[in-house]
C-alpha positions, 0 to 999 in steps of 0.5 A: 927751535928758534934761528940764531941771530946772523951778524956780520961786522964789516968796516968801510973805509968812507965817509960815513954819509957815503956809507949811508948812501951805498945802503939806501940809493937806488944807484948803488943797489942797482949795483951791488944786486946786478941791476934790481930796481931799489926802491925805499920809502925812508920812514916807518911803515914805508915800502922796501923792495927790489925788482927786476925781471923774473926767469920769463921776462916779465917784471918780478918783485924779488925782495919785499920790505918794510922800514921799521925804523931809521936814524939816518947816517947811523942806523935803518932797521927793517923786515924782509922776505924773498918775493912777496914776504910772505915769511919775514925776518928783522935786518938791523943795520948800525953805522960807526964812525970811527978814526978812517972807517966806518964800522958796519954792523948788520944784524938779521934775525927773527927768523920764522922757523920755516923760512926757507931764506935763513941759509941764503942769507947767511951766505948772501950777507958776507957777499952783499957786504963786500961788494959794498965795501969794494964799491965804496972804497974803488969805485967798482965792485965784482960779480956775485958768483 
């Protein structure tokens, strides 16, 4: 049986350009994940991952990914696993300007049925969003629990 769709609507109240930024600078996912190493190739096919070190010491990829598709400042679509991403689901992340927020629509679907991830990500989604949005709107944000 397939997984529903996880969806989560947030609005930012920034620009949407540092909207845009907040998702895919190295800087401020260093912050909002508590010092993974970000790093994106912004164009389809381009390589996602967060790193950091593992329980031992020694350096671990956390999170894998691949960009499917962007349109910058509105919306990035990509796939995702936990590790090496072995097992994948779909993060769709559309951006809305409206009068004084930006309107942040995330979408992470296409869940294998046995990715172990579907439960993390629906608890982590609402918390990686509001260290964002408390990021971009104070200047800091809090530690994630």
């Amino acid at each position: 049986m397939a997984k529903p769709p996880l969806t989560f609507t947030f609005y930012i109240a920034a620009p949407i350009e540092k909207v845009w930024h907040g998702f895919v600078s190295k800087e401020t996912n260093q912050t909002i994940f508590m010092g993974a190493d970000f790093e994106v190739d912004l164009r389809p096919g381009g390589a996602m991952t967060w790193s950091g070190p593992g329980k031992d010491g020694q350096r671990t990829r956390y999170v894998t990914g691949e960009v499917l598709s962007v349109e910058p400042q509105t919306r990035l679509e990509y796939k995702f696993g936990m590790d090496d991403g072995a097992v994948m689901s779909r993060v769709e992340i559309v951006l809305t300007q409206e009068t004084e927020a930006v309107k942040v629509v995330v979408t992470n679907d296409q869940f294998a049925d046995d990715d172990p991830a579907y439960l993390q990500n629906a608890d982590g989604w609402p918390r990686i969003l509001s260290r964002l949005k408390t990021l971009l709107e104070t200047g800091k944000t809090f530690r994630p629990h």
